[in-house]
C-alpha positions in Angstrom: -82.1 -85.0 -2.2 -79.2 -85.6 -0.3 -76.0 -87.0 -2.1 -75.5 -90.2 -1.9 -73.4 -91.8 0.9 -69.9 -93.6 -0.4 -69.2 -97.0 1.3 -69.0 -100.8 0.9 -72.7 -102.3 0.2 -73.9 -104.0 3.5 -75.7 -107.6 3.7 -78.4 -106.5 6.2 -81.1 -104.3 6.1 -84.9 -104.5 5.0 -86.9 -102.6 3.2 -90.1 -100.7 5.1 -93.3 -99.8 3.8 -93.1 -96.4 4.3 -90.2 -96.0 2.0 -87.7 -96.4 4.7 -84.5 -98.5 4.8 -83.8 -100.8 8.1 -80.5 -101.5 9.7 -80.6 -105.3 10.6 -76.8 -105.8 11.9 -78.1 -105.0 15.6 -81.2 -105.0 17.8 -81.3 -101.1 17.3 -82.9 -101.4 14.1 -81.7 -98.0 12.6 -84.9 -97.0 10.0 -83.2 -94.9 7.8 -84.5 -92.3 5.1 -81.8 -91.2 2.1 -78.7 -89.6 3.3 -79.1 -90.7 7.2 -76.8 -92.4 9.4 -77.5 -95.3 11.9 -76.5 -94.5 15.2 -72.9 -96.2 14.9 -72.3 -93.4 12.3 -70.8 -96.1 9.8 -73.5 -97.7 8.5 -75.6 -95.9 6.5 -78.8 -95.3 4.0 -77.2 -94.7 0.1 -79.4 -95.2 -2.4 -81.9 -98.5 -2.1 -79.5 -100.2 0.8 -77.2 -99.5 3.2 -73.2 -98.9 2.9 -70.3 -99.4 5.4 -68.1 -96.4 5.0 -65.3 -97.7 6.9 -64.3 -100.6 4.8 -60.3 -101.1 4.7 -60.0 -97.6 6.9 -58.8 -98.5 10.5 -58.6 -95.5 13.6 -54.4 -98.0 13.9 -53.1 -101.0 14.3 -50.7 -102.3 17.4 -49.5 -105.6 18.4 -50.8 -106.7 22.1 -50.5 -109.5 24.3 -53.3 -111.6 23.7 -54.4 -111.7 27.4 -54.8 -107.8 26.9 -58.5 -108.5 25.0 -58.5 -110.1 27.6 -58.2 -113.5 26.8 -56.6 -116.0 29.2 -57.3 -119.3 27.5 -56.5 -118.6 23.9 -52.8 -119.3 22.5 -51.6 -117.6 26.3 -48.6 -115.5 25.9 -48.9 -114.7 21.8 -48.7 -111.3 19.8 -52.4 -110.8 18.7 -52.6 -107.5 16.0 -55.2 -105.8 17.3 -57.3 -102.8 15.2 -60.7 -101.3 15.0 -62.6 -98.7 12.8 -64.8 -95.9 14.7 -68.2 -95.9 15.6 -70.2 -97.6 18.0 -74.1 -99.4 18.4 -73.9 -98.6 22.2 -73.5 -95.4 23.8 -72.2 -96.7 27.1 -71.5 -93.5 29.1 -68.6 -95.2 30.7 -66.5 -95.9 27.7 -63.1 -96.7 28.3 -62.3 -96.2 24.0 -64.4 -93.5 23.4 -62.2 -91.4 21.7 -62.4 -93.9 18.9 -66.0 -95.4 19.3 -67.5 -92.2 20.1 -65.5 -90.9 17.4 -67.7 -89.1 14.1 -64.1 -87.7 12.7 -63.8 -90.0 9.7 -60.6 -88.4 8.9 -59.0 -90.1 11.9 -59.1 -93.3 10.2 -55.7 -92.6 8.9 -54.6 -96.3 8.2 -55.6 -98.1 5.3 -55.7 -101.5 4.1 -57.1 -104.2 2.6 -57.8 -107.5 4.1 -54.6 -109.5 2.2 -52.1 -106.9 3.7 -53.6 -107.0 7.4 -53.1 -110.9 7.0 -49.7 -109.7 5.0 -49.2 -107.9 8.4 -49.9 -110.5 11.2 -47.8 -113.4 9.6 -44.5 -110.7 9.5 -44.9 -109.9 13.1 -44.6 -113.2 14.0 -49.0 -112.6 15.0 -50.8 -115.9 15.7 -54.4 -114.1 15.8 -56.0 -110.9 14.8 -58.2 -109.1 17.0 -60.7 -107.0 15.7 -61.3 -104.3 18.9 -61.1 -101.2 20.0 -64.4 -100.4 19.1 -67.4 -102.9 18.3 -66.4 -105.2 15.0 -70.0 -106.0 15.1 -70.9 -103.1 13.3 -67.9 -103.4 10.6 -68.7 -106.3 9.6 -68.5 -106.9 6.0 -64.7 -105.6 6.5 -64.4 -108.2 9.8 -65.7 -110.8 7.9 -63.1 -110.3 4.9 -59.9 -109.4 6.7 -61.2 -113.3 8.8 -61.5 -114.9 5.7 -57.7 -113.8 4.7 -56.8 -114.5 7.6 -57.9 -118.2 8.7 -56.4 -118.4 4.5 -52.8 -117.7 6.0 -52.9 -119.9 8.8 -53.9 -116.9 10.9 -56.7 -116.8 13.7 -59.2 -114.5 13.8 -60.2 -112.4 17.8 -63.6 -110.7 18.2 -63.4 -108.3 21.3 -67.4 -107.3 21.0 -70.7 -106.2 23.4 -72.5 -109.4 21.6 -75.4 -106.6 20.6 -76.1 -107.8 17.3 -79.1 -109.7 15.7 -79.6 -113.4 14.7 -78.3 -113.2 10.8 -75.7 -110.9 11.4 -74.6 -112.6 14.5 -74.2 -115.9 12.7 -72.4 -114.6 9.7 -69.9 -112.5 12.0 -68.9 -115.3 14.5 -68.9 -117.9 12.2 -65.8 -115.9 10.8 -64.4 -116.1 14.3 -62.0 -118.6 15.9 -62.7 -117.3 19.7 -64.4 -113.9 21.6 -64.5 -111.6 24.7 -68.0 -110.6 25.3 -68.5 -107.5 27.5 -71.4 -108.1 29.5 -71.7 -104.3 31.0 -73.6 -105.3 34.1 -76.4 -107.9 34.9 -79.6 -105.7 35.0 -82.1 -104.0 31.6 -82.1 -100.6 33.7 -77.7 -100.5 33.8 -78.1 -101.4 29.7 -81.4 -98.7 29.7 -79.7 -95.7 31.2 -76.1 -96.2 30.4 -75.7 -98.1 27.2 -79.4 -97.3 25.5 -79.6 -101.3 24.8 -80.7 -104.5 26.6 -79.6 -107.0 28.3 -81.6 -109.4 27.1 -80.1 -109.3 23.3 -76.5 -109.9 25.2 -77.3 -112.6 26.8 -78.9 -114.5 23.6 -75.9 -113.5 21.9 -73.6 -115.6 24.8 -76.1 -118.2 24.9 -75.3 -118.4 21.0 -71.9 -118.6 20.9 -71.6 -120.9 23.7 -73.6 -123.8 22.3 -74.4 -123.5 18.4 -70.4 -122.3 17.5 -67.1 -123.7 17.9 -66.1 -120.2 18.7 -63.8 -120.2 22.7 -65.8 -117.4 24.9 -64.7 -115.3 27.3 -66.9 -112.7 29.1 -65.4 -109.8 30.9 -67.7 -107.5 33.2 -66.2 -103.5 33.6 -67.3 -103.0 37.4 -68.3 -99.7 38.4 -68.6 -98.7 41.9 -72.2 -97.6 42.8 -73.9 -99.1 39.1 -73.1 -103.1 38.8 -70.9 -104.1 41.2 -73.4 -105.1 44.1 -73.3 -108.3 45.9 -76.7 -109.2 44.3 -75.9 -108.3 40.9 -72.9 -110.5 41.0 -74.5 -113.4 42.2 -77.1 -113.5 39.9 -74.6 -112.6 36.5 -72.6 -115.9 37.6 -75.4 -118.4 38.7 -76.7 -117.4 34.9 -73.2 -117.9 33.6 -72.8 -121.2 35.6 -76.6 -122.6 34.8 -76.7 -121.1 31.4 -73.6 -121.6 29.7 -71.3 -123.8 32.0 -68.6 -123.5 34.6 -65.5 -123.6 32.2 -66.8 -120.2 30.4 -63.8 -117.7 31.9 -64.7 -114.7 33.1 -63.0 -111.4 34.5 -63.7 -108.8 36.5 -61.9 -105.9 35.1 -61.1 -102.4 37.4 -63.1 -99.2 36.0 -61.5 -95.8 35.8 -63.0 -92.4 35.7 -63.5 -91.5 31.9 -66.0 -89.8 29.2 -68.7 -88.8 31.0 -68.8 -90.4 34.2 -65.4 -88.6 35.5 -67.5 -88.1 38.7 -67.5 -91.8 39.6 -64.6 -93.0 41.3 -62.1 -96.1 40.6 -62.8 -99.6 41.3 -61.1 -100.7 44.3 -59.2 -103.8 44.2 -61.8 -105.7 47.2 -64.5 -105.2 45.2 -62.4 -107.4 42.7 -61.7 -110.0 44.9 -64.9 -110.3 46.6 -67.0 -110.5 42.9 -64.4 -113.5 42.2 -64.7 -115.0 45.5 -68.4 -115.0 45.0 -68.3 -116.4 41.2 -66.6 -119.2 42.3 -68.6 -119.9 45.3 -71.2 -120.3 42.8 -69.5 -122.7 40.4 -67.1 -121.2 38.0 -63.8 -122.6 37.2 -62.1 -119.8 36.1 -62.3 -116.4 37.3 -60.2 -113.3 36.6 -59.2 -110.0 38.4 -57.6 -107.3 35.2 -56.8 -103.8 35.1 -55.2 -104.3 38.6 -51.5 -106.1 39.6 -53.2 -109.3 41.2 -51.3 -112.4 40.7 -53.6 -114.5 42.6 -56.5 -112.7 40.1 -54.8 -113.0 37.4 -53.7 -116.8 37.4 -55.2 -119.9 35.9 -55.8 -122.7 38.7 -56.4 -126.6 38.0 -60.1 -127.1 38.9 -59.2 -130.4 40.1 -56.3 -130.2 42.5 -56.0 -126.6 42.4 -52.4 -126.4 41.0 -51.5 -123.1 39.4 -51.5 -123.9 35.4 -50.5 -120.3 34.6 -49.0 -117.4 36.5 -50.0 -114.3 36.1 -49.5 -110.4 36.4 -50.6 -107.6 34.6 -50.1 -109.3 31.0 -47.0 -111.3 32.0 -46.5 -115.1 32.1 -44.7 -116.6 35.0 -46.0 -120.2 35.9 -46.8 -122.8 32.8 -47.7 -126.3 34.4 -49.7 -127.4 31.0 -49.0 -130.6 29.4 -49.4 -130.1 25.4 -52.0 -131.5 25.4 -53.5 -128.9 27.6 -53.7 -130.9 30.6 -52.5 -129.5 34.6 -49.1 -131.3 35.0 -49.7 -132.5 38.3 -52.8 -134.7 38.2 -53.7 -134.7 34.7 -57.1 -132.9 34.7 -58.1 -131.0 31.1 -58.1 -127.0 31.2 -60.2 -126.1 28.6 -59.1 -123.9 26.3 -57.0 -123.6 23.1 -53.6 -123.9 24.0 -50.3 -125.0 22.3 -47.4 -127.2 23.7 -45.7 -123.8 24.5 -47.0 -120.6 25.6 -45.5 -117.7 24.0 -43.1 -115.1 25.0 -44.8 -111.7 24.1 -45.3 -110.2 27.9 -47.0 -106.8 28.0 -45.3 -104.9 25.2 -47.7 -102.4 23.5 -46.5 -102.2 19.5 -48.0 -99.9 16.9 -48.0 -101.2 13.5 -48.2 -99.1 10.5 -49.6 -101.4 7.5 -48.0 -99.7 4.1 -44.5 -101.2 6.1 -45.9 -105.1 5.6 -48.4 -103.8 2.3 -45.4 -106.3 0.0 -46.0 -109.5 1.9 -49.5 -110.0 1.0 -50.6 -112.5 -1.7 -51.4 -109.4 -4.5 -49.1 -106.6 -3.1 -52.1 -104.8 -2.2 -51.1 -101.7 -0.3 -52.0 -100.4 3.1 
Protein backbone atom coordinates (compact mmCIF):
# COMPACT_ATOMS: atom_id res chain seq x y z
CA UNK A 1 0.00 0.00 0.00
CA UNK A 2 1.00 3.25 -0.86
CA UNK A 3 1.54 6.03 1.91
CA UNK A 4 -0.94 8.00 2.51
CA UNK A 5 -1.19 11.41 0.71
CA UNK A 6 -0.80 14.71 3.21
CA UNK A 7 -3.40 17.49 2.41
CA UNK A 8 -6.45 19.43 3.54
CA UNK A 9 -9.69 16.96 3.53
CA UNK A 10 -11.91 17.92 0.45
CA UNK A 11 -15.88 18.34 0.47
CA UNK A 12 -16.41 16.36 -2.83
CA UNK A 13 -16.03 13.11 -3.91
CA UNK A 14 -18.17 9.82 -3.85
CA UNK A 15 -17.56 6.60 -3.02
CA UNK A 16 -17.76 3.73 -5.99
CA UNK A 17 -18.65 0.28 -5.76
CA UNK A 18 -15.67 -1.07 -6.86
CA UNK A 19 -13.67 0.34 -3.94
CA UNK A 20 -12.74 3.41 -5.85
CA UNK A 21 -12.91 7.04 -4.66
CA UNK A 22 -14.58 9.83 -7.19
CA UNK A 23 -13.38 13.37 -7.70
CA UNK A 24 -16.72 15.44 -7.85
CA UNK A 25 -15.17 19.20 -7.96
CA UNK A 26 -15.19 18.96 -11.92
CA UNK A 27 -16.86 17.17 -14.90
CA UNK A 28 -13.59 14.97 -15.16
CA UNK A 29 -14.65 12.77 -12.52
CA UNK A 30 -11.16 11.61 -11.39
CA UNK A 31 -11.91 7.66 -9.99
CA UNK A 32 -9.16 7.26 -7.88
CA UNK A 33 -7.58 4.08 -6.08
CA UNK A 34 -5.20 4.79 -2.75
CA UNK A 35 -2.21 6.80 -3.43
CA UNK A 36 -3.48 8.31 -7.00
CA UNK A 37 -3.70 11.74 -8.16
CA UNK A 38 -6.59 13.44 -10.13
CA UNK A 39 -5.42 14.89 -13.17
CA UNK A 40 -5.03 18.51 -11.58
CA UNK A 41 -2.26 16.79 -9.51
CA UNK A 42 -3.65 18.53 -6.24
CA UNK A 43 -6.41 16.70 -5.42
CA UNK A 44 -5.98 13.45 -4.44
CA UNK A 45 -7.18 9.80 -3.01
CA UNK A 46 -5.72 9.52 0.99
CA UNK A 47 -7.25 7.19 2.82
CA UNK A 48 -11.31 6.92 2.60
CA UNK A 49 -11.55 10.68 0.80
CA UNK A 50 -9.86 12.91 -1.05
CA UNK A 51 -7.14 15.75 0.17
CA UNK A 52 -6.05 19.14 -1.29
CA UNK A 53 -2.42 19.34 -0.92
CA UNK A 54 -2.03 22.82 -1.73
CA UNK A 55 -3.88 24.37 1.07
CA UNK A 56 -2.20 27.78 2.31
CA UNK A 57 0.79 27.02 -0.34
CA UNK A 58 0.66 29.60 -3.31
CA UNK A 59 3.22 29.28 -6.74
CA UNK A 60 3.36 34.04 -5.44
CA UNK A 61 1.48 36.70 -4.88
CA UNK A 62 1.58 40.25 -6.98
CA UNK A 63 -0.58 43.19 -6.98
CA UNK A 64 -2.27 43.85 -10.58
CA UNK A 65 -4.58 46.28 -12.03
CA UNK A 66 -7.84 44.82 -11.80
CA UNK A 67 -8.60 45.22 -15.64
CA UNK A 68 -5.49 42.82 -16.01
CA UNK A 69 -7.95 39.48 -15.02
CA UNK A 70 -9.46 41.13 -17.19
CA UNK A 71 -12.14 42.84 -15.72
CA UNK A 72 -13.41 46.08 -17.11
CA UNK A 73 -16.57 46.61 -15.04
CA UNK A 74 -15.45 45.75 -11.57
CA UNK A 75 -14.06 48.62 -9.15
CA UNK A 76 -12.02 50.03 -12.72
CA UNK A 77 -8.68 51.20 -11.97
CA UNK A 78 -8.10 49.32 -8.34
CA UNK A 79 -5.06 47.16 -7.03
CA UNK A 80 -6.57 43.57 -7.06
CA UNK A 81 -3.83 40.90 -5.18
CA UNK A 82 -3.76 38.29 -7.42
CA UNK A 83 -2.31 34.53 -6.47
CA UNK A 84 -2.83 30.93 -7.52
CA UNK A 85 -1.57 27.35 -6.42
CA UNK A 86 -0.45 24.88 -9.33
CA UNK A 87 -2.27 22.39 -11.08
CA UNK A 88 -4.77 22.39 -13.57
CA UNK A 89 -8.41 20.31 -14.66
CA UNK A 90 -7.69 21.33 -18.34
CA UNK A 91 -4.75 20.57 -20.36
CA UNK A 92 -5.32 23.27 -22.89
CA UNK A 93 -2.30 22.89 -25.14
CA UNK A 94 -2.20 26.62 -25.64
CA UNK A 95 -1.63 27.68 -22.04
CA UNK A 96 -0.51 31.03 -21.63
CA UNK A 97 0.47 30.03 -17.46
CA UNK A 98 1.65 26.75 -17.92
CA UNK A 99 4.62 26.99 -16.12
CA UNK A 100 2.41 27.13 -13.07
CA UNK A 101 -0.75 25.15 -14.06
CA UNK A 102 1.18 22.58 -15.83
CA UNK A 103 3.39 22.65 -13.05
CA UNK A 104 3.85 18.97 -10.77
CA UNK A 105 6.93 20.69 -8.76
CA UNK A 106 5.18 21.14 -5.47
CA UNK A 107 8.23 22.62 -4.15
CA UNK A 108 7.67 25.76 -6.28
CA UNK A 109 4.87 26.74 -4.10
CA UNK A 110 7.31 28.64 -2.03
CA UNK A 111 4.83 31.12 -0.38
CA UNK A 112 2.75 30.32 2.45
CA UNK A 113 -0.13 31.53 4.18
CA UNK A 114 -3.14 31.28 5.74
CA UNK A 115 -6.33 32.83 4.73
CA UNK A 116 -6.24 35.76 7.75
CA UNK A 117 -2.76 36.94 6.51
CA UNK A 118 -3.73 37.07 2.65
CA UNK A 119 -6.78 39.21 3.82
CA UNK A 120 -3.86 40.71 6.43
CA UNK A 121 -2.20 41.41 3.01
CA UNK A 122 -4.83 42.95 0.62
CA UNK A 123 -6.17 45.61 3.27
CA UNK A 124 -2.07 46.89 3.70
CA UNK A 125 -1.67 47.31 0.08
CA UNK A 126 -4.42 49.48 -0.09
CA UNK A 127 -6.19 45.95 -2.34
CA UNK A 128 -9.97 46.40 -2.83
CA UNK A 129 -10.40 42.61 -4.20
CA UNK A 130 -8.44 39.46 -4.28
CA UNK A 131 -8.21 37.46 -7.27
CA UNK A 132 -7.66 33.95 -7.15
CA UNK A 133 -5.77 33.17 -10.82
CA UNK A 134 -3.09 32.17 -12.37
CA UNK A 135 -4.09 28.78 -12.51
CA UNK A 136 -7.83 27.44 -12.11
CA UNK A 137 -9.15 28.29 -8.27
CA UNK A 138 -11.77 25.80 -9.17
CA UNK A 139 -9.74 23.09 -8.22
CA UNK A 140 -8.36 24.77 -4.82
CA UNK A 141 -11.18 25.26 -3.54
CA UNK A 142 -11.47 24.53 0.01
CA UNK A 143 -8.42 27.10 0.33
CA UNK A 144 -10.48 29.70 -2.21
CA UNK A 145 -13.43 29.29 -0.28
CA UNK A 146 -11.49 30.16 3.15
CA UNK A 147 -9.06 32.86 2.10
CA UNK A 148 -13.12 34.48 0.51
CA UNK A 149 -14.63 34.00 3.68
CA UNK A 150 -11.66 36.19 5.43
CA UNK A 151 -11.78 38.18 2.97
CA UNK A 152 -15.49 39.52 2.43
CA UNK A 153 -14.81 39.51 6.75
CA UNK A 154 -12.33 42.55 6.20
CA UNK A 155 -14.36 44.44 3.97
CA UNK A 156 -12.35 42.87 1.12
CA UNK A 157 -13.83 41.41 -2.25
CA UNK A 158 -13.19 38.28 -3.47
CA UNK A 159 -12.02 37.75 -7.91
CA UNK A 160 -12.40 34.32 -9.57
CA UNK A 161 -10.29 34.29 -12.87
CA UNK A 162 -11.63 30.50 -13.85
CA UNK A 163 -12.51 28.00 -17.21
CA UNK A 164 -16.12 27.58 -15.29
CA UNK A 165 -15.21 23.55 -15.68
CA UNK A 166 -16.55 22.51 -12.55
CA UNK A 167 -19.71 20.47 -11.42
CA UNK A 168 -23.13 21.61 -9.90
CA UNK A 169 -22.20 21.28 -5.94
CA UNK A 170 -18.82 22.45 -6.24
CA UNK A 171 -19.76 25.11 -8.55
CA UNK A 172 -22.28 26.56 -6.13
CA UNK A 173 -20.16 26.37 -3.10
CA UNK A 174 -17.17 28.12 -4.98
CA UNK A 175 -19.05 31.12 -6.53
CA UNK A 176 -21.18 31.68 -3.84
CA UNK A 177 -17.80 32.71 -2.17
CA UNK A 178 -17.30 35.10 -5.06
CA UNK A 179 -18.21 38.79 -5.44
CA UNK A 180 -17.57 38.80 -9.45
CA UNK A 181 -15.57 36.34 -12.32
CA UNK A 182 -13.77 36.17 -15.75
CA UNK A 183 -14.79 32.99 -17.45
CA UNK A 184 -12.53 31.78 -20.26
CA UNK A 185 -14.59 30.32 -22.76
CA UNK A 186 -11.55 28.74 -25.03
CA UNK A 187 -13.47 28.68 -28.23
CA UNK A 188 -17.20 28.00 -29.19
CA UNK A 189 -17.00 24.32 -30.61
CA UNK A 190 -16.83 20.38 -28.39
CA UNK A 191 -14.02 19.37 -31.01
CA UNK A 192 -11.59 22.99 -29.95
CA UNK A 193 -12.47 21.74 -25.97
CA UNK A 194 -11.94 17.67 -27.38
CA UNK A 195 -8.47 18.09 -28.93
CA UNK A 196 -7.03 21.00 -27.08
CA UNK A 197 -8.36 21.23 -23.56
CA UNK A 198 -9.56 17.25 -23.15
CA UNK A 199 -13.06 18.88 -21.72
CA UNK A 200 -16.37 20.13 -23.17
CA UNK A 201 -17.98 22.85 -24.04
CA UNK A 202 -21.06 21.98 -22.90
CA UNK A 203 -20.09 22.01 -18.96
CA UNK A 204 -18.76 25.74 -19.66
CA UNK A 205 -21.45 26.96 -20.88
CA UNK A 206 -23.87 25.66 -17.92
CA UNK A 207 -21.40 26.99 -15.68
CA UNK A 208 -22.03 30.82 -17.51
CA UNK A 209 -25.52 30.14 -17.68
CA UNK A 210 -25.22 29.62 -13.75
CA UNK A 211 -23.59 32.42 -12.77
CA UNK A 212 -25.44 34.70 -14.91
CA UNK A 213 -28.88 34.08 -13.52
CA UNK A 214 -28.97 31.99 -10.17
CA UNK A 215 -25.89 34.34 -8.48
CA UNK A 216 -25.31 37.82 -7.68
CA UNK A 217 -21.83 37.19 -8.87
CA UNK A 218 -20.64 40.34 -12.03
CA UNK A 219 -19.40 38.01 -15.19
CA UNK A 220 -17.11 38.66 -17.58
CA UNK A 221 -16.12 36.20 -20.36
CA UNK A 222 -12.81 36.50 -22.16
CA UNK A 223 -12.17 34.22 -25.44
CA UNK A 224 -8.01 33.58 -26.16
CA UNK A 225 -8.26 33.71 -30.11
CA UNK A 226 -5.96 31.56 -31.91
CA UNK A 227 -5.43 32.03 -35.53
CA UNK A 228 -6.41 28.83 -37.53
CA UNK A 229 -8.53 26.99 -34.20
CA UNK A 230 -11.46 29.55 -32.98
CA UNK A 231 -11.21 32.60 -34.50
CA UNK A 232 -13.42 31.94 -37.63
CA UNK A 233 -16.09 34.29 -38.74
CA UNK A 234 -18.66 31.49 -37.91
CA UNK A 235 -17.37 30.50 -34.71
CA UNK A 236 -17.60 34.09 -33.55
CA UNK A 237 -20.99 34.61 -34.58
CA UNK A 238 -22.41 31.81 -33.11
CA UNK A 239 -20.26 32.27 -29.43
CA UNK A 240 -21.98 35.94 -29.28
CA UNK A 241 -25.63 35.27 -30.52
CA UNK A 242 -25.43 32.44 -27.48
CA UNK A 243 -23.88 35.11 -25.21
CA UNK A 244 -26.58 37.71 -26.45
CA UNK A 245 -29.78 35.09 -26.44
CA UNK A 246 -28.44 33.13 -23.52
CA UNK A 247 -27.15 35.35 -21.00
CA UNK A 248 -27.87 39.11 -22.17
CA UNK A 249 -26.26 41.95 -23.97
CA UNK A 250 -24.69 43.67 -20.84
CA UNK A 251 -22.44 40.43 -20.08
CA UNK A 252 -18.75 42.09 -21.18
CA UNK A 253 -16.71 40.21 -23.15
CA UNK A 254 -13.01 40.38 -24.67
CA UNK A 255 -11.25 39.14 -27.23
CA UNK A 256 -7.76 38.76 -25.96
CA UNK A 257 -4.47 38.45 -28.58
CA UNK A 258 -2.76 34.73 -28.41
CA UNK A 259 0.93 34.33 -28.44
CA UNK A 260 2.99 31.35 -29.34
CA UNK A 261 3.67 29.28 -26.06
CA UNK A 262 3.76 25.55 -24.55
CA UNK A 263 3.14 23.45 -27.17
CA UNK A 264 1.69 25.17 -29.86
CA UNK A 265 5.02 27.45 -30.54
CA UNK A 266 4.26 26.59 -34.25
CA UNK A 267 1.02 28.68 -34.35
CA UNK A 268 1.57 32.20 -35.02
CA UNK A 269 0.30 35.45 -33.05
CA UNK A 270 -3.12 36.88 -33.24
CA UNK A 271 -3.18 39.84 -35.47
CA UNK A 272 -4.79 42.87 -34.29
CA UNK A 273 -7.84 42.69 -37.45
CA UNK A 274 -8.76 39.58 -36.34
CA UNK A 275 -9.47 41.53 -33.02
CA UNK A 276 -11.41 44.12 -34.41
CA UNK A 277 -13.38 42.25 -36.77
CA UNK A 278 -14.55 39.47 -33.78
CA UNK A 279 -15.72 42.84 -31.86
CA UNK A 280 -17.23 44.40 -34.78
CA UNK A 281 -19.15 41.23 -35.35
CA UNK A 282 -20.26 40.76 -31.48
CA UNK A 283 -21.69 43.89 -31.54
CA UNK A 284 -23.44 43.56 -34.78
CA UNK A 285 -25.13 40.85 -32.96
CA UNK A 286 -26.15 42.70 -29.84
CA UNK A 287 -23.59 43.08 -27.22
CA UNK A 288 -23.05 46.17 -25.34
CA UNK A 289 -19.71 45.75 -24.31
CA UNK A 290 -16.94 44.36 -26.14
CA UNK A 291 -13.22 44.24 -25.51
CA UNK A 292 -9.95 44.03 -27.61
CA UNK A 293 -6.75 42.96 -24.66
CA UNK A 294 -3.32 41.84 -24.99
CA UNK A 295 -2.97 44.51 -27.84
CA UNK A 296 -2.55 48.70 -27.45
CA UNK A 297 -6.20 49.37 -28.78
CA UNK A 298 -7.80 52.38 -27.26
CA UNK A 299 -10.91 52.13 -29.24
CA UNK A 300 -10.82 48.13 -28.02
CA UNK A 301 -10.06 48.73 -24.95
CA UNK A 302 -12.74 51.51 -23.93
CA UNK A 303 -16.13 51.33 -22.33
CA UNK A 304 -18.85 53.17 -24.61
CA UNK A 305 -22.52 54.36 -23.32
CA UNK A 306 -24.92 51.96 -25.04
CA UNK A 307 -27.27 54.72 -25.39
CA UNK A 308 -25.59 57.72 -26.94
CA UNK A 309 -22.34 56.10 -27.43
CA UNK A 310 -20.26 58.53 -25.14
CA UNK A 311 -16.95 57.04 -24.10
CA UNK A 312 -17.51 56.15 -20.08
CA UNK A 313 -13.92 54.87 -19.74
CA UNK A 314 -10.77 55.32 -21.76
CA UNK A 315 -8.60 52.86 -22.19
CA UNK A 316 -5.02 51.39 -23.08
CA UNK A 317 -3.25 48.51 -22.16
CA UNK A 318 -4.36 48.63 -18.34
CA UNK A 319 -4.37 52.41 -18.09
CA UNK A 320 -7.36 54.68 -17.31
CA UNK A 321 -7.75 57.93 -19.30
CA UNK A 322 -11.52 58.97 -19.84
CA UNK A 323 -14.03 58.55 -16.59
CA UNK A 324 -17.60 60.06 -17.67
CA UNK A 325 -19.48 57.96 -14.83
CA UNK A 326 -21.73 59.56 -12.52
CA UNK A 327 -21.46 57.73 -8.91
CA UNK A 328 -24.07 56.34 -9.37
CA UNK A 329 -22.65 54.48 -12.34
CA UNK A 330 -24.55 56.37 -14.83
CA UNK A 331 -22.84 57.84 -18.58
CA UNK A 332 -22.55 61.58 -17.69
CA UNK A 333 -23.97 62.81 -20.78
CA UNK A 334 -27.47 61.33 -21.04
CA UNK A 335 -27.85 59.45 -17.98
CA UNK A 336 -28.10 55.89 -19.23
CA UNK A 337 -26.97 52.92 -16.46
CA UNK A 338 -23.57 50.99 -17.30
CA UNK A 339 -23.88 48.06 -15.53
CA UNK A 340 -21.38 47.11 -13.46
CA UNK A 341 -20.00 47.58 -9.94
CA UNK A 342 -18.38 50.79 -9.87
CA UNK A 343 -17.51 53.44 -7.14
CA UNK A 344 -17.86 57.33 -7.33
CA UNK A 345 -14.11 57.25 -8.29
CA UNK A 346 -12.10 54.98 -10.30
CA UNK A 347 -8.89 54.26 -8.92
CA UNK A 348 -5.42 55.15 -9.69
CA UNK A 349 -3.39 51.86 -9.97
CA UNK A 350 -2.51 51.88 -13.94
CA UNK A 351 -0.55 48.88 -15.16
CA UNK A 352 2.09 48.42 -12.42
CA UNK A 353 2.93 44.70 -11.92
CA UNK A 354 3.87 44.27 -7.91
CA UNK A 355 5.10 41.06 -6.20
CA UNK A 356 4.05 40.61 -2.80
CA UNK A 357 5.74 38.48 -0.41
CA UNK A 358 3.11 37.50 2.54
CA UNK A 359 5.51 36.83 5.84
CA UNK A 360 6.05 40.99 5.17
CA UNK A 361 2.00 41.66 5.97
CA UNK A 362 1.86 38.01 8.23
CA UNK A 363 1.34 40.87 11.62
CA UNK A 364 -1.67 42.60 10.34
CA UNK A 365 -4.01 39.75 10.30
CA UNK A 366 -6.59 39.17 13.05
CA UNK A 367 -4.33 36.10 14.89
CA UNK A 368 -0.82 37.07 13.69
CA UNK A 369 -0.87 34.00 11.64
CA UNK A 370 2.23 33.96 9.57
CA UNK A 371 2.83 33.64 5.81
Amino acid sequence: MPDPIEGVPGRYWTRLADGRIQCDVCPRECKLQEGQRGLCFVRARSGDGIVLTTYGRSSGYCIDPIEKKPLNHFLPGTPVLSFGTAGCNLTCKFCQNWDISKSRAMDRLMDHASPEAIAGAAIDTGCRSVAYTYNDPVIFLEYAVDVAAACRARGVRNVAVSAGYVKEGARAEFFGAMDAANIDLKGFTENFYAKLCTGNLAAVLDTLSYIRHETDVWLEITTLLIPGHNDSEAEIHAMTQWVKEQLGPDVPLHFTAFHPDYRMLDVPRTPGETLTRSRRIARENGLRYVYTGNVHDKEGGSTYCRACGARLIGRDWYELSDWSLTPAGNCAACGAACPGVFEARPGNWGRRRQPVRLADYAASSPDGASA
